[in-house]
C-alpha positions in Angstrom: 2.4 22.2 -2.5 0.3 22.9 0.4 -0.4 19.9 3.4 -4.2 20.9 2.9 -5.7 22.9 0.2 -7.9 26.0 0.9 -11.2 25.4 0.2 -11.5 28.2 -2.4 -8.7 26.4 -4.3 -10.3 23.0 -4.0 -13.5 24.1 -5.4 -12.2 26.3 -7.6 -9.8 23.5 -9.2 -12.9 21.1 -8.9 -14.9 23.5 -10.5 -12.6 24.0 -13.3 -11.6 20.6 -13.9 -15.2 19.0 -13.3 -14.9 16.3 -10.9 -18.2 17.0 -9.2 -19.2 13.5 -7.9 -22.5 12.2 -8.3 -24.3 9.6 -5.5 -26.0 7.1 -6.7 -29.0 5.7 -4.5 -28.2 3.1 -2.3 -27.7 -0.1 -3.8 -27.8 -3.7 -3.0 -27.1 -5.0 0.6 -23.8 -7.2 1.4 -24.0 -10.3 2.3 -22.5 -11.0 5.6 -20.2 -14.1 5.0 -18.6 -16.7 8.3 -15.4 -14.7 8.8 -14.1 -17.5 10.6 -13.4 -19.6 7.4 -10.6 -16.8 7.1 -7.3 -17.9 8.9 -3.1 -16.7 8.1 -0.8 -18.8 9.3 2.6 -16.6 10.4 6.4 -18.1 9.5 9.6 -17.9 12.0 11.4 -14.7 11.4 14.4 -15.2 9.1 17.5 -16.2 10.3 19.4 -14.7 7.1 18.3 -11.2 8.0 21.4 -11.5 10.7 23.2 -12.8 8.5 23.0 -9.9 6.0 23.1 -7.5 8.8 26.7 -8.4 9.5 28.2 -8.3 5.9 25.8 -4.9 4.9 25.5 -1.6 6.1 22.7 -1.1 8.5 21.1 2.0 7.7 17.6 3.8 9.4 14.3 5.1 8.0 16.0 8.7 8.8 19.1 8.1 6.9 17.1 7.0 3.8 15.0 10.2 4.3 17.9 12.5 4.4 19.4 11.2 1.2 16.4 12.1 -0.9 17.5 12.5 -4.2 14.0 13.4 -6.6 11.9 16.2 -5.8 7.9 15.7 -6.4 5.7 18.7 -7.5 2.7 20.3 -6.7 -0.7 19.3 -8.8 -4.4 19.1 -9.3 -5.6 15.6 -9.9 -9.3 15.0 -11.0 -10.6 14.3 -7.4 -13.8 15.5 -5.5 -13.4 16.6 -1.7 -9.4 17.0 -2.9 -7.4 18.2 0.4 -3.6 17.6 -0.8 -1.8 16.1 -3.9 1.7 16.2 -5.4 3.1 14.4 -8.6 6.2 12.5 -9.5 9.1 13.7 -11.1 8.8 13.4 -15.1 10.8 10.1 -15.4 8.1 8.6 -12.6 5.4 10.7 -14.1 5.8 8.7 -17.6 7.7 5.3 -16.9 6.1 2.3 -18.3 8.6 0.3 -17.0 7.2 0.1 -13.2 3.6 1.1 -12.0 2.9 2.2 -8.6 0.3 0.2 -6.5 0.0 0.8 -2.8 0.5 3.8 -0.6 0.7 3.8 3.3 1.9 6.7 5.9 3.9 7.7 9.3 0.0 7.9 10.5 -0.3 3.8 9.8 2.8 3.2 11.8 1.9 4.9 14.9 -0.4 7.1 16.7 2.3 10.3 16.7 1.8 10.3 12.8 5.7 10.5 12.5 8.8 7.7 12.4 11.8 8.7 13.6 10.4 12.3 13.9 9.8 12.4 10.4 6.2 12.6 8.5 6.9 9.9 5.7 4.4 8.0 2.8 5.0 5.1 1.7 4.5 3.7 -2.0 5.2 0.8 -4.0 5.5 0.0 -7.5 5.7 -3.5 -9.6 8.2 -3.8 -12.1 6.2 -4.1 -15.6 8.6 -6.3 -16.5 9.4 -4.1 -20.2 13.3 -5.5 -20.5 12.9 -9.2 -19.7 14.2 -8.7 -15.9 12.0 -8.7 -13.3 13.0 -6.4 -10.3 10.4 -7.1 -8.4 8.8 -4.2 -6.6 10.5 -1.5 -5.4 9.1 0.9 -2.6 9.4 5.0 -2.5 10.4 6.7 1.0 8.8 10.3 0.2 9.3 13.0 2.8 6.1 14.5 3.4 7.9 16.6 6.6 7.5 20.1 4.2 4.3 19.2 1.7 5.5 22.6 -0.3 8.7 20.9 -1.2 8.4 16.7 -0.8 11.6 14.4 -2.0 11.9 10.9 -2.4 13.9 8.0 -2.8 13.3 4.8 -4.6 14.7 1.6 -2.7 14.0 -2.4 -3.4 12.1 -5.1 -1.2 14.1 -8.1 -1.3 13.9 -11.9 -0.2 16.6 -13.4 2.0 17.9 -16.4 0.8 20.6 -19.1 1.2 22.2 -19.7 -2.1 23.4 -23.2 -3.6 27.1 -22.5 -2.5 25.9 -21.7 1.0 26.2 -18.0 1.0 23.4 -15.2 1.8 21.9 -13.3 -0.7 18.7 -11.8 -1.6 16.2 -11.6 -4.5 13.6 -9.8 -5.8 10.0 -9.8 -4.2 8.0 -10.8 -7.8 4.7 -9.3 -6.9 1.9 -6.8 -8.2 2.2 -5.5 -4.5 -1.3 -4.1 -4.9 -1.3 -3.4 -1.0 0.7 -2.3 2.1 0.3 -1.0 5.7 3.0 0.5 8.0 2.8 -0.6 11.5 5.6 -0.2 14.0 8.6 -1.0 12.8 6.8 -3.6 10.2 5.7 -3.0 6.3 2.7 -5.3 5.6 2.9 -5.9 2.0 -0.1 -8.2 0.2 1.0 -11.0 -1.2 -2.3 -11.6 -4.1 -3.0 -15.4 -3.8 -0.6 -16.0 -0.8 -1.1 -13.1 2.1 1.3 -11.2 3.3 5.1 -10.9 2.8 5.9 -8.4 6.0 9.0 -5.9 6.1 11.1 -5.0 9.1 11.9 -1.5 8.6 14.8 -1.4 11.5 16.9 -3.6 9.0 17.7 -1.1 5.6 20.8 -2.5 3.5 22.9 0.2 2.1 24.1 -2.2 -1.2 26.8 -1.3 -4.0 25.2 0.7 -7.6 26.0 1.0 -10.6 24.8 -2.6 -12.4 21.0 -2.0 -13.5 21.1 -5.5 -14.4 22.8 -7.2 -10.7 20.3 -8.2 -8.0 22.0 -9.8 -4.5 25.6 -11.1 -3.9 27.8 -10.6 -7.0 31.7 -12.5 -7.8 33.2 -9.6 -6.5 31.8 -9.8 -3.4 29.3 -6.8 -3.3 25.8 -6.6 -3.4 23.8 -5.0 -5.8 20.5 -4.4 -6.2 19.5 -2.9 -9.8 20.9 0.1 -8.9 19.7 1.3 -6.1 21.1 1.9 -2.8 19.1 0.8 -0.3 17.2 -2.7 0.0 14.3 -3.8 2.4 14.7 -7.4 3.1 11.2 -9.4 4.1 11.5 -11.0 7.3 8.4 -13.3 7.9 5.2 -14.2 6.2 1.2 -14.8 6.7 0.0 -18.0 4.1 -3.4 -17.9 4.0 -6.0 -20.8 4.3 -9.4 -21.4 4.4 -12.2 -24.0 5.7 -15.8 -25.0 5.0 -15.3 -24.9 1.7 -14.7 -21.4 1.6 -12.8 -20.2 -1.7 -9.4 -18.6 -0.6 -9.0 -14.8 -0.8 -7.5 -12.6 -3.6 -5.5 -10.5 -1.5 -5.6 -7.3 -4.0 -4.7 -4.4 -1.3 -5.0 -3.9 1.9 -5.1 -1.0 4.7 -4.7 -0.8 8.5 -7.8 0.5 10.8 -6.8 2.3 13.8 -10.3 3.8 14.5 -11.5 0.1 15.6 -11.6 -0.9 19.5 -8.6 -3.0 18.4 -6.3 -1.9 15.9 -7.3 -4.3 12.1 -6.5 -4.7 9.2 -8.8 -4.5 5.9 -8.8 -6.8 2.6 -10.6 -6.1 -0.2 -10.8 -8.5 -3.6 -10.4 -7.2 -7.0 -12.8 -8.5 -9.4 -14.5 -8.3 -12.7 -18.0 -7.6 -13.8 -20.1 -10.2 -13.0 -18.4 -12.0 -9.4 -19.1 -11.3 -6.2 -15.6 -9.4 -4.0 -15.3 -9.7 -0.4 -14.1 -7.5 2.2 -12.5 -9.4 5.3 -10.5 -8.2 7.9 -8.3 -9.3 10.5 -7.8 -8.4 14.3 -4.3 -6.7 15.2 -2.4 -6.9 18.6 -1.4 -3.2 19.0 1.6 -4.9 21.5 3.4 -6.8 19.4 2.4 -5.4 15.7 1.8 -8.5 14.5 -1.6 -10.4 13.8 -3.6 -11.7 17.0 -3.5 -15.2 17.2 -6.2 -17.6 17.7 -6.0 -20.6 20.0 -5.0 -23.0 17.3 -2.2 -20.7 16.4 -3.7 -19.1 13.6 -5.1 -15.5 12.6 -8.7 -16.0 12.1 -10.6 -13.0 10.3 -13.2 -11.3 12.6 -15.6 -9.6 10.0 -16.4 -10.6 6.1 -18.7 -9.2 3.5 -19.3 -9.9 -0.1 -19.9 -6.4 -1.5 -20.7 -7.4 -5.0 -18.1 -4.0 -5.8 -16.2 -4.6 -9.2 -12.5 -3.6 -10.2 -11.9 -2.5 -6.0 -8.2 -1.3 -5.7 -8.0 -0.3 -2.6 -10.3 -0.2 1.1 -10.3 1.2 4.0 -12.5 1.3 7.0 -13.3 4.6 9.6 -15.3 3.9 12.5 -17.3 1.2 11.0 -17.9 2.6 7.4 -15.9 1.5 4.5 -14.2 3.5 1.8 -13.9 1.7 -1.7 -11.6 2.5 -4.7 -12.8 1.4 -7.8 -11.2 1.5 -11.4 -12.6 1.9 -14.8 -9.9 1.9 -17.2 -7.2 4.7 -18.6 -10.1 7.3 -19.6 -12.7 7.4 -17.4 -12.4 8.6 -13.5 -12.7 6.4 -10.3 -15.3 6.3 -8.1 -15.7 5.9 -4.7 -17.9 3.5 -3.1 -19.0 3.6 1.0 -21.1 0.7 2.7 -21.7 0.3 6.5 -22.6 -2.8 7.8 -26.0 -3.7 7.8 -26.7 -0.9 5.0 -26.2 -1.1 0.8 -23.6 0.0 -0.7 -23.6 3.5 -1.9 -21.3 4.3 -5.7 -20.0 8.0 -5.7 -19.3 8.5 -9.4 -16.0 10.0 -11.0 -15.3 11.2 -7.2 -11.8 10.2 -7.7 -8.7 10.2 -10.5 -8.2 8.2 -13.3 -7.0 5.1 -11.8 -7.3 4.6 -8.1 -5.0 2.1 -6.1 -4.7 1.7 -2.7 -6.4 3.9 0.0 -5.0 5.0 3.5 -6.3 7.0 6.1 -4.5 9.6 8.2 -6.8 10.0 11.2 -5.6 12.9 13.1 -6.3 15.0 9.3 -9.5 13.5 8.2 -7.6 12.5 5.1 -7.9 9.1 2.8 -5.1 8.9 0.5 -4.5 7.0 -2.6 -2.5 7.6 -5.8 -3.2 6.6 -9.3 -0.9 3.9 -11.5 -1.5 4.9 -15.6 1.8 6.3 -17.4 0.9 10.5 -17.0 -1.9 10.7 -15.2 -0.2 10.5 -11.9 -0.8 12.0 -8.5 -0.7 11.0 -4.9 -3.5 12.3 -3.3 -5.8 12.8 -0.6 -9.6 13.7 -0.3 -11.6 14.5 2.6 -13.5 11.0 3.8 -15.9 12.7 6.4 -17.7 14.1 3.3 -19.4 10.8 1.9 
């Protein structure tokens, strides 16, 4: 499909398929909350990673690109201001059996919008758990370098660890992974209650297939890893904590902000009708990829709003305004909700698909990408954010 579609064919397919948005008038103001009550706390980097490294095959972000083996296809989700979209193959399209969550892109990880000279998105998916094995979450390296033809490959996040006999192996990452950024060589990944869980995409296992049911270091001396060929192991992590009786933060996605002074990152909180959801974001050191610390050794949030939004999947912020995905259900659209500090917030109704997860922007294409998680109804996608 086409990187950005015409404008005759976006309003044509909008047109056709009716996803006119409609604005609602501004509504009630956020409350500004004391962002400092916000801290992560980062672990030492894992010593098993080198460990692994010397028994497994070391592979690169390239190598996992050139050995594609699915081939997405070109669609027309449901989506106002729609500038480019592809769909899964037909297994992906329908599984039940994992959901995809969180979407992030080559534009996250650095300013040149590439890795490795490659043009790459990002997406994870939880295991719905359907045959009493949870695999965790595993995350999709789609080649977005031709948009008329994108592939894609499924690999597994995994967690390091020493087992009781002494030896290295890894396990699955058991999360809803409802959020991820790419920055550097790192993958962010929200860890709900927790944080983060972060990624070092420099270290990509090449591991032994053919046992759907085998997860880390099996008695014949091979790794497996549910049958696929490539795992990402987690190398550190960000534990959240909070003070002044401030109530800790659902961590339900998250997204990176380059457009800031200093580079940030965004969290937004799921919740249901009726309780307030916060927005909070933390201060990045563009240096070192990691989060800036405080003088007490901690990552303390610089900004924090309660946006009274329900059912948020997904935020992200451009140049001071935010961008808010919101759910509602597996028959009506999403909609799109914008705030800017010191203003209301502002719903756009049915502006976006059935289902809404994560957002990410790609600044150097005014694009704001997402995907949606129901069983046949979904798309990656991206609309055009400069319009709201």
């Amino acid at each position: 499909m086409l990187r950005r579609l015409s404008l005759l064919g976006v309003l044509t397919a909008v047109t056709l398929l009716g996803t006119w948005s409609a604005a609602s008038p501004p509504g009630r103001a956020a409350d500004g909350l004391d962002a400092s009550k916000f801290e992560l706390t980062k672990s030492a980097y894992s010593p098993l990673v080198d460990d692994l490294d010397s028994v497994l095959p070391n592979v690169s972000v390239s190598a996992v690109i050139r050995d594609t083996d699915r081939s997405a296809h070109r669609c027309v989700p449901q989506a106002a201001e729609l500038v480019a979209a592809f769909c899964w193959d037909e297994q992906d399209s329908s599984t039940q059996a994992w959901y995809p969550q969180a979407i992030t892109t080559t534009a996250d990880a650095n300013a040149r919008g590439t890795y490795a000279g490659s043009e790459v998105i990002l997406a994870s998916w939880y295991d719905a758990d359907d045959d009493g094995i949870d695999k965790g979450v595993r995350l999709t390296f789609v080649d977005w370098s031709d948009p008329s033809a994108p592939t894609y490959r499924h690999t597994l996040l995994v967690e390091p660890y020493t087992r009781e006999d002494g030896k290295a192996s890894f396990r699955p990452i058991e999360l809803h992974a409802g959020g991820m950024f790419w920055y550097g060589d790192h993958l962010y990944l929200a860890d709900t209650w927790n944080g983060f869980r972060v990624f070092d995409l420099r270290h990509i296992w090449r591991v032994a297939t053919g046992d759907p049911t085998g997860i880390g270091l099996q008695p014949d001396g091979t790794y497996q890893a549910h049958d696929l060929p490539y795992v990402v192991p987690q190398v550190f992590t960000y534990t959240q904590s909070t003070t002044g009786g401030a109530l800790p933060i659902r961590f339900s996605a998250v997204s990176l902000d380059r457009t800031t002074t200093r580079h940030s990152l965004v969290v937004p909180e799921y919740g249901h009708p009726g309780g307030g959801t916060r927005l909070v974001r933390f201060p990045l050191d563009r240096t070192s990829r990691l989060l800036t610390i405080s003088a007490d050794g901690r990552a303390q949030a610089i900004e924090a709003y309660d946006v009274s939004v329900t059912s948020m999947q997904g935020a992200a912020s451009i140049r001071g305004k935010y961008y808010l995905s919101t759910s509602d259900g597996t028959a009506n659209q999403g909609d799109l909700a914008t705030y800017e500090p010191g203003g209301a917030v502002r719903m756009h109704y049915d502006a976006l698909p059935i289902g809404p997860e994560d957002l990410s922007y790609w600044p150097g294409r005014d694009e704001l990408w997402s995907l949606t998680e129901h069983p046949n109804q979904r798309s990656v996608f991206a609309i055009r954010p400069s319009a709201y």
